[in-house]
N, C-alpha and C positions, 0 to 999 in steps of 0.2 A: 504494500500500500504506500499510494505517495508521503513524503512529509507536507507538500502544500499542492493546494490543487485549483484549478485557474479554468475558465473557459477557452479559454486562449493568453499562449504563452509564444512571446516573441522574441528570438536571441537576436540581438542586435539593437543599439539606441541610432543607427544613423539614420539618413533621412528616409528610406523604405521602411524600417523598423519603427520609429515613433511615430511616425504618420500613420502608418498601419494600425498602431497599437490605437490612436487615438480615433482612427475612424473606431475600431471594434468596439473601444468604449462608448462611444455616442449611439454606437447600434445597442447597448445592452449587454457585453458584453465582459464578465470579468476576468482582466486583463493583468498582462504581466509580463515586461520587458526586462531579459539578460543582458547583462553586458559586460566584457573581460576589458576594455579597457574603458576610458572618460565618457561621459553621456553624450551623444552627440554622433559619435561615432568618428570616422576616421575624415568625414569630410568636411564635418563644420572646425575640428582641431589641425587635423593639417595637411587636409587636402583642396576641395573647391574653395574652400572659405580664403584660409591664409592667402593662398595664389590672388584668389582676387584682393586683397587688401593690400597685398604691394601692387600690382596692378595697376591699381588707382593711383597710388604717389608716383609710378611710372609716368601715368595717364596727367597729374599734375603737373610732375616736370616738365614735360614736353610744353604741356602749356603756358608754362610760367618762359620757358626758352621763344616760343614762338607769340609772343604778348606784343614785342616789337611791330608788328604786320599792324596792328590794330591801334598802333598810339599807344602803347603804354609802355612807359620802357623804365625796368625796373633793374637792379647788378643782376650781375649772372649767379647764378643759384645754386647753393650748393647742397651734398646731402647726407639727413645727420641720419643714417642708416640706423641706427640705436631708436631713434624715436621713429622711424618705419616701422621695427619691430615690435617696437613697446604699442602701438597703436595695432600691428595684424594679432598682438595678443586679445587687446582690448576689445577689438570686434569679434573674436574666437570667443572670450570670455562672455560677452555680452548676449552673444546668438546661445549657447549650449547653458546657460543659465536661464535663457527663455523658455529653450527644453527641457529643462528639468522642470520649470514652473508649470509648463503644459501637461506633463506626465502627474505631476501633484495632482493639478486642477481637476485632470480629467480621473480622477482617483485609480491612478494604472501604480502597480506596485514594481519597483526598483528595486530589481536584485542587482547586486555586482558578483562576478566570477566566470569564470570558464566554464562552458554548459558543453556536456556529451551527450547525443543520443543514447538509448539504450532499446534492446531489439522491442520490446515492446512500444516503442513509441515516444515512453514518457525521457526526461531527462533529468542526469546527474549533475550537479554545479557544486564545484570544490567549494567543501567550506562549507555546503548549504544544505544538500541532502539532493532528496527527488522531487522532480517536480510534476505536474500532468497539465497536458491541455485538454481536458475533455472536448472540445468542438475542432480542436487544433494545434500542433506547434508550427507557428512561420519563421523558416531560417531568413536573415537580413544580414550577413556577417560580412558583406563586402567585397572587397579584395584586399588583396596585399602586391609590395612590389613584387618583377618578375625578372629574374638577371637573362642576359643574353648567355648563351653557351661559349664558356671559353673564358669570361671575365665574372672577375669578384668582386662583389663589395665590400669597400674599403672606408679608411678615412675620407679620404678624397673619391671614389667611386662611389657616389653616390645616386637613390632613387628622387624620384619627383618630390616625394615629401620632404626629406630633407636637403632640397633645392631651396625650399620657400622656406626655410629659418632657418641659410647662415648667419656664423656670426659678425659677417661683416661682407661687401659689397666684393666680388672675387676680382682679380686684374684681367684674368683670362680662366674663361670657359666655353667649354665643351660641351656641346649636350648632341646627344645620340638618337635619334629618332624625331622627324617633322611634324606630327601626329599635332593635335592638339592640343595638349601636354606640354609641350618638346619646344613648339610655337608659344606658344603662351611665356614658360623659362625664358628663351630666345629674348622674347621681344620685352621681358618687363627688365631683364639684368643689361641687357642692350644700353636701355635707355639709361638705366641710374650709373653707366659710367664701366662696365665691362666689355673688355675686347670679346666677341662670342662667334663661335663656331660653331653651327648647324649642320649636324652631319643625317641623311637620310639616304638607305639603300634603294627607293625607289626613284623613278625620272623626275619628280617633281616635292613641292613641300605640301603639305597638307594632303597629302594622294586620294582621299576619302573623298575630299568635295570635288566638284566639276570642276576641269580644267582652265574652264575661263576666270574662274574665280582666286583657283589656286597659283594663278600667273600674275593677278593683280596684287596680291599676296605678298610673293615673290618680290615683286618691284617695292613693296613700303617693305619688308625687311631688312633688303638690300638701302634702304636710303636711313635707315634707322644705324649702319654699318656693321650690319652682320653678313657676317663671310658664309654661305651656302652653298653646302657642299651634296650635289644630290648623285645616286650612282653611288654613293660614296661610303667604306664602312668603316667602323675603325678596329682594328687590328694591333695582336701585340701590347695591351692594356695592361699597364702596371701600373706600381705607388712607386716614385724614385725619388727621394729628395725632397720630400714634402711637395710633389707635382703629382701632376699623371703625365704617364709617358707615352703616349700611342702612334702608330701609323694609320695614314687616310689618303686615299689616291697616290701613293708610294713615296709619302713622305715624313719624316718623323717631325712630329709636333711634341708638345709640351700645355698642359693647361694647370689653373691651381684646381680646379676641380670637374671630373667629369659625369655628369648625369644621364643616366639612363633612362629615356623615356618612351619606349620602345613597347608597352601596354603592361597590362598589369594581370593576374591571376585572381580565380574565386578565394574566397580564404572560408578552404571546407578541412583544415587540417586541425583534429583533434575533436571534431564535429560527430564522428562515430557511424559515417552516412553504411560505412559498410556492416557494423554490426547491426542499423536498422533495417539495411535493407533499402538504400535509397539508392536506386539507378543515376552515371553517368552518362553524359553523351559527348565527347570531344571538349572533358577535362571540365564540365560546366553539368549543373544538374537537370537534367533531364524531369521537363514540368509539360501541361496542358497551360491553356490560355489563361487561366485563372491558377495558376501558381501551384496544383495540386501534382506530387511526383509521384513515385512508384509506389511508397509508403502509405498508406490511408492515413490519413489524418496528419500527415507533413507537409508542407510547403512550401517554397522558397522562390525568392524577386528576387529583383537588381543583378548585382553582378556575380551573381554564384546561379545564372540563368541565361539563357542565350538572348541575343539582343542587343545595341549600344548601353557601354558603361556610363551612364548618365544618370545624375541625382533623381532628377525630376522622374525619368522612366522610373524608377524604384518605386517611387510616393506614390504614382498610380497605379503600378500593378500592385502594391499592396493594398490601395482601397479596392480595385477591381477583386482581388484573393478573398481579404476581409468580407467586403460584402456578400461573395457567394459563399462561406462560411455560414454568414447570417443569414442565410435563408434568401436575400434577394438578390434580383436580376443584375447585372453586373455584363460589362462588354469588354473582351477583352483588346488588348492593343493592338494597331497595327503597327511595326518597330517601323518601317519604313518611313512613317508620316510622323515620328516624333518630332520636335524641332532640338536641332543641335547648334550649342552658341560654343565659338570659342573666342575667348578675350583678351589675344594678342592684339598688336596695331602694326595695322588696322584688323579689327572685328572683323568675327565672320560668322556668316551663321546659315542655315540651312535645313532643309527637310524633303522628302521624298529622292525622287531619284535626279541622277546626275544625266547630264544629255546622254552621253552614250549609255550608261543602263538603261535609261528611255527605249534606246533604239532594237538596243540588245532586248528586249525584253515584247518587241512587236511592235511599239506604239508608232501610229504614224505622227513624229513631235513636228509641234510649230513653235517658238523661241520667242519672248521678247528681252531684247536685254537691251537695258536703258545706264550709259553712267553717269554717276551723281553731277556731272557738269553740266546735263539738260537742264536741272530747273533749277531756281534758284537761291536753295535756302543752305544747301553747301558751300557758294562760292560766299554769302555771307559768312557762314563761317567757320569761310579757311579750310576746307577737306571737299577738294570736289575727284578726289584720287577714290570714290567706291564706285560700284559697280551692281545692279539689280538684275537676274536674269531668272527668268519664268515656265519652266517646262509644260507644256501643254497638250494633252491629246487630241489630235486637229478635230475628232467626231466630231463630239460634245463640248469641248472649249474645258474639259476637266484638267485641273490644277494637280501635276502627276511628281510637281518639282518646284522650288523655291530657293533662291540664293543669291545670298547678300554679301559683299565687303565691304567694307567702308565703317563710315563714324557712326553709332548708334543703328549698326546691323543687328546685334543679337536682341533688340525692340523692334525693328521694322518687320522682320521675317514673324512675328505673331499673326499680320495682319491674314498674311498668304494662307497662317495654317490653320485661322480662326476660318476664312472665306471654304475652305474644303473642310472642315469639321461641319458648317453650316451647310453644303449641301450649294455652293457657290460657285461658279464657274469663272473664267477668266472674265467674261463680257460685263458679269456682275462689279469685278472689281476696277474695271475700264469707269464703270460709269457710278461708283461711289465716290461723294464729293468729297476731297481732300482740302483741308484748310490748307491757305497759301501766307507765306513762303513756308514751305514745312521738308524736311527728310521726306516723308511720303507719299510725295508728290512721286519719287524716284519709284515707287511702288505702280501709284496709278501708269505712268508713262511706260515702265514694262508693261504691263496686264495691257494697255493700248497696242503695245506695237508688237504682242502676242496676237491682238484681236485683228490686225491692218490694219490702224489707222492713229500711231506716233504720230502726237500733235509736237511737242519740242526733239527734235530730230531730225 
């Protein structure tokens, strides 16, 4: 017999696991969130969260350097790296305090420790005893970093998490993989005064988004002075002398630190899937649309489930899981149409498919892509360097693709994937009126010159 027993029990506080938890609470449900490390989980302490709060001092900088364009001309600026950091605590601190107060509120019970499956279903947490979900347990445990084969993590060989709290602004860095991630690293150490070298094995940076996109990309990286190396691996990966030491396109280089951002792993180690009995598929747990695995009464979201590793996906397949748990109707996702932001600079953001998987995939596509230099609320200010392009199925004028770069991409690309959740076609959003001068204007002017009939163009 259990020591405590719960309607449902969620291992994981990060953001699929507390969102979860609190939907099932508000359904009626008594609830109970595990967790082996800080409340929050790994992305509000140091992963999305930290990233973006340098980010933004990056995002600062540049503005405070480029104030002169506009009459304001202040000394050149410099930067107190201490108080970046004391500040991406502060916002770390402030958000995962919020979620403890949510989990209180919503009267969901806080255990800490390392939870095992055990064959029947129920789970062991060191320290604690056993636990039961009678309606359910939802694994939410994340992931964890993933090394490349052949290199170690080291002092200096570091993952994405500990990119975003060194202890000080690095002279030269390395970071291994364009991805997201990688771009993100890239473009915010760039700015605050590191020499940075972008190394990705495939022909381009960002390879996931549409070519046109990932080339506009390309050119603000490169004017930001980051050296991009695409094709390109790094090889030979040691610690020597307080560096790293590596070869790249057949050359030996040197950095003070090298980062690996090359994707990341489920974190099912220690989780017990095999003494319950929980099915694999290609190293990811093998679920239905509603999070339900091989186990009756298991089931798991986010990134220990196939699909893009993204926060926001987590939050909804947990309330899509919970609610069918609870007895109601529940739909589950299509990953394809999630929207994906990544908040390098320039921004970039997207969702469905990229022209050529359009093409590869039958549709007969019609294109509109508008950049931000048509209209005119970029060139007031100062960023007419994005780019809006619109993948469309010529039948129906159905919205199959969306993608944005530029300044305040990862807000404009909502509009495209609100207009296809509503059942909207391209013609619909030619002819919804956009306040002017606005970013979204760059919106309606692709959806037009999707439809034939680019008015600024």
């Amino acid at each position: 017999m259990a020591d405590q027993s719960f309607d449902l029990v969620v291992v994981g506080s990060g953001p699929g696991g507390y969102v979860s938890a609190i939907r099932a609470a508000q359904l009626g449900l008594k609830t109970a969130v595990i967790e082996k490390g800080d409340v929050g989980g790994r992305c509000l302490n140091v992963a999305c969260i930290p990233a973006k709060a340098v980010l933004r001092s990056a995002d600062v900088l540049s503005e405070i350097q480029e104030a002169g364009e506009f009459g304001i001309n202040v000394g050149e600026p410099t930067v107190d790296f201490d108080k970046v950091s004391e500040r991406r605590k502060s916002v770390i601190s402030t958000l995962t305090g919020g979620v403890a107060g949510l989990l209180k509120k919503n009267k969901i019970e806080y255990i800490e420790g390392s939870a095992s499956l055990n064959a029947d279903g129920t789970l062991t947490v060191e320290g604690v005893g056993t636990i039961e979900g009678t309606k359910g347990v939802l694994l939410a445990t994340g992931s964890v970093r993933r090394a490349i084969p052949g290199i170690e993590y080291g002092d200096k060989i570091i993952g994405t998490e500990e990119a975003w709290a060194l202890p000080a602004i690095p002279q030269t860095l390395a970071v291994v993989g364009a991805g997201a991630s990688g771009t993100e690293i890239a473009s915010a150490y760039a700015r605050l005064g590191s020499t940075v070298t972008l190394l990705e094995g495939l022909d381009r940076v960002l390879p996931s988004e549409d070519a046109d996109i990932s080339r506009v990309a390309a050119r603000g990286f490169k004017k930001q002075g980051i050296e991009v190396l695409v094709k390109t691996f790094a090889e030979n990966v040691r610690e020597e002398g307080g560096k790293v030491v590596y070869s790249a396109g057949g050359e030996d280089r040197s950095a003070d630190y090298l980062v690996i951002a090359t994707g990341r792993a489920p974190d099912v180690e220690g989780l017990g899937l095999d003494v319950a009995g929980v099915e694999l598929e290609d190293h990811l747990i093998k679920v239905d649309g509603w999070g339900r695995t091989s186990k009756e009464g298991i089931f798991a979201i986010g990134d220990l489930v196939a699909g893009p590793a993204l926060a926001h996906k987590s939050m909804e397949e947990g309330i899509v899981c919970v609610e069918a748990i609870a007895g109601h109707d529940s739909k589950p996702l299509e990953h394809a149409f999630i929207p994906r932001a990544t908040f390098c600079y320039p921004n970039v953001a997207s969702f469905g498919y990229t022209e050529a998987q359009a093409k590869e995939r039958g549709y007969d596509v019609q294109v509109g892509k508008v950049p931000y230099g048509a209209v005119g609320a970029p060139l007031v200010y100062g960023d007419r360097g994005g780019t809006v392009k619109i993948i469309v199925d010529k039948k129906y004028g159905e919205i199959i693709g969306g993608h944005v770069v530029g300044a305040k991409a990862t807000e404009l690309i909502q509009e495209l994937v609100n207009a296809r959740e509503l059942e909207g076609g391209v013609q619909e959003v030619a002819r919804i009126v956009h306040g002017h001068p606005t970013f979204s204007e760059a919106v309606v002017e692709a959806a037009r010159a999707a439809d034939g009939w680019l008015i600024h163009g």
